[in-house]
C-alpha positions as CSV (number, residue, x, y, z in Angstrom):
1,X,212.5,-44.8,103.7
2,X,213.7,-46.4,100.7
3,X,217.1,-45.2,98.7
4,X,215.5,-43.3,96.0
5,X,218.4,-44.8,93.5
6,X,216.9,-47.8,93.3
7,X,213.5,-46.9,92.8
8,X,212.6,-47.6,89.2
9,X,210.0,-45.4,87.4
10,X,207.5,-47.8,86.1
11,X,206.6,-47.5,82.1
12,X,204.3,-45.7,79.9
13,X,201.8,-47.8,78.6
14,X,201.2,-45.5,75.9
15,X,204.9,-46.8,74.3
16,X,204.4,-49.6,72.6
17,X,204.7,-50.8,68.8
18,X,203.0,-54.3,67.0
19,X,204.7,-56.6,64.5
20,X,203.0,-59.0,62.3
21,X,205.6,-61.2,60.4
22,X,208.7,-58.9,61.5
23,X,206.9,-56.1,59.7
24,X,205.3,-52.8,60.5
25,X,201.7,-54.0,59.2
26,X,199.7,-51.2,61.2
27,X,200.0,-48.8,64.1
28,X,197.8,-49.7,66.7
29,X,196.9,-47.4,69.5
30,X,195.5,-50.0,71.6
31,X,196.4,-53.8,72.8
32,X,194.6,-55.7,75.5
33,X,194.6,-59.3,75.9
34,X,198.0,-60.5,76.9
35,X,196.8,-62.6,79.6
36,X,197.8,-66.4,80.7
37,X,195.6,-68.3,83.3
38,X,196.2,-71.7,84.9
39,X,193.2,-73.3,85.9
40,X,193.2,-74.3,89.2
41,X,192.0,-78.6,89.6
42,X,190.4,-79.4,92.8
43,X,190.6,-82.4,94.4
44,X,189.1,-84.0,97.4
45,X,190.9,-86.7,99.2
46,X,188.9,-88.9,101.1
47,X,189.7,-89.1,104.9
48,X,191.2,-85.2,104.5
49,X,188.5,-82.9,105.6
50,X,191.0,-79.5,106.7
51,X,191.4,-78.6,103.2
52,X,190.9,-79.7,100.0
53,X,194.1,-80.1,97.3
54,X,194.9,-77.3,94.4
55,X,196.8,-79.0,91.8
56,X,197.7,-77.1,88.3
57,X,195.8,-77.7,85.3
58,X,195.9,-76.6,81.7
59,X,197.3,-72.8,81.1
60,X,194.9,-70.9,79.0
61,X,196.0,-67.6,76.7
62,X,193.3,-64.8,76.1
63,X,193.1,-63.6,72.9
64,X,195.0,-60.4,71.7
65,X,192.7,-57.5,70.8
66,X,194.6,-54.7,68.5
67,X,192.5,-51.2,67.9
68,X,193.8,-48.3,65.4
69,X,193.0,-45.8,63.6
70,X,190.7,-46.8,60.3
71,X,193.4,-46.8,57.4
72,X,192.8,-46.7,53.8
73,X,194.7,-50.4,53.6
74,X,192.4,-53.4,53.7
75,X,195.7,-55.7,54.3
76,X,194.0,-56.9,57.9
77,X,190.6,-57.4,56.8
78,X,191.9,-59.0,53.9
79,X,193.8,-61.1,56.5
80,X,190.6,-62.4,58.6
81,X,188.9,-63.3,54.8
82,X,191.2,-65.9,54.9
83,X,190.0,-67.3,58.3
84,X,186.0,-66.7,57.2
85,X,187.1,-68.9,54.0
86,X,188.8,-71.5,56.2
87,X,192.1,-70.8,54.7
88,X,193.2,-69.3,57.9
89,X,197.1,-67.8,57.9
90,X,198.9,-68.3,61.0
91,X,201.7,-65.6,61.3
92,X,204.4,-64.0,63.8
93,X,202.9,-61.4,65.9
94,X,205.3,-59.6,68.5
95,X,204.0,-56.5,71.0
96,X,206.9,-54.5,71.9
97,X,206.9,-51.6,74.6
98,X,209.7,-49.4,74.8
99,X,211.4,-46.5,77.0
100,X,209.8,-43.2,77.4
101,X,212.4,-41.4,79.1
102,X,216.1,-40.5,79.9
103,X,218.8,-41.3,77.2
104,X,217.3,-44.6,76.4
105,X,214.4,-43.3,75.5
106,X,212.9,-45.5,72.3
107,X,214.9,-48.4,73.3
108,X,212.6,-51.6,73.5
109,X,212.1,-53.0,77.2
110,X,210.3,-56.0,76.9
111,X,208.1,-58.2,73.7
112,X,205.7,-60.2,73.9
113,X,205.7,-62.8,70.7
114,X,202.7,-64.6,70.2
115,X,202.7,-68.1,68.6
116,X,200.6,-69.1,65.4
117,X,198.8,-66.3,65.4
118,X,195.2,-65.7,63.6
119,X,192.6,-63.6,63.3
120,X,188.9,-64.4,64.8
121,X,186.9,-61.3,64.9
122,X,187.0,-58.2,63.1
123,X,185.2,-54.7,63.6
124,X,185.1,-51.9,61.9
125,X,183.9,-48.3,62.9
126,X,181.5,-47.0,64.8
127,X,179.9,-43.8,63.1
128,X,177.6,-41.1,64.7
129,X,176.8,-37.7,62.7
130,X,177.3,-35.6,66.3
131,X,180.8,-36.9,66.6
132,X,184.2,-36.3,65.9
133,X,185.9,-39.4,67.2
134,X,187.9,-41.0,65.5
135,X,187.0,-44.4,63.2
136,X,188.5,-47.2,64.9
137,X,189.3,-50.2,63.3
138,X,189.5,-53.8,66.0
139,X,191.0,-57.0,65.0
140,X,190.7,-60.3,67.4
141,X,193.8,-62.6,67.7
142,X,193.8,-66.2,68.6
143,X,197.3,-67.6,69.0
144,X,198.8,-70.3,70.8
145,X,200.0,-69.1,73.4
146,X,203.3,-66.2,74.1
147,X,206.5,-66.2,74.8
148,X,207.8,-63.3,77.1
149,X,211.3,-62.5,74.9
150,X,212.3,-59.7,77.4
């Protein structure tokens, strides 16, 4: 059995926080994307018929998607215009996740900081008349690539 001192409690998904240029643009309550892939290159050398070789090839980033809470500000939409007029705006965009318990609660434990990155898809609500759901708002980040700062 393992010494319970040094089992670490893993944390909250639910604690995290988004930056776009160093500045509170929005509070999401959802990110999904942060994902890196290397393809894997296969190549068959002749005369070597017990396996075939696995070299590395390009890394590949997923895009970011954010979800929130539909706000009165038009500041993201307003964003992706710029990419649908070809004018697209890269900018700093950081994920942070932080503590959720004990005395360092609400400190941050790790940030993701994603390079260049734009907007490529934007959604708005969903509405139904039998519902009381909340209107969700989903932007769609390209970016290249992220730096693990944490």
């Amino acid at each position: 059995m393992p010494n319970d001192s040094k089992l670490v409690d893993p944390f909250l998904a639910s604690r995290f926080y988004v930056e776009i240029d160093s500045d509170a643009k929005a509070f999401f309550t959802e990110c999904s994307g942060l994902s890196v892939e290397t393809v894997v290159l296969e190549y068959e050398e002749g005369g070597v018929n017990d396996h075939v070789h696995k070299l590395p090839g390009r890394t590949k980033y997923s895009n970011v998607t954010l979800r929130r809470g539909w706000a009165q500000t038009d500041e993201l939409w307003k964003w992706y215009e710029k990419t649908i007029a070809g004018k697209f705006e890269r900018r700093d965009v950081s994920v942070l996740m932080f503590e959720n318990k004990g005395q360092n609660a609400g400190q941050e434990v790790a940030r993701w900081n994603l390079k260049d990155a734009y907007p490529v898809k934007w959604q708005g609500p969903e509405f139904r008349a039998d519902s009381n759901a909340t209107a969700v708002e989903t932007l769609e980040l390209a970016h290249a690539g992220w730096v693990r700062a944490k």
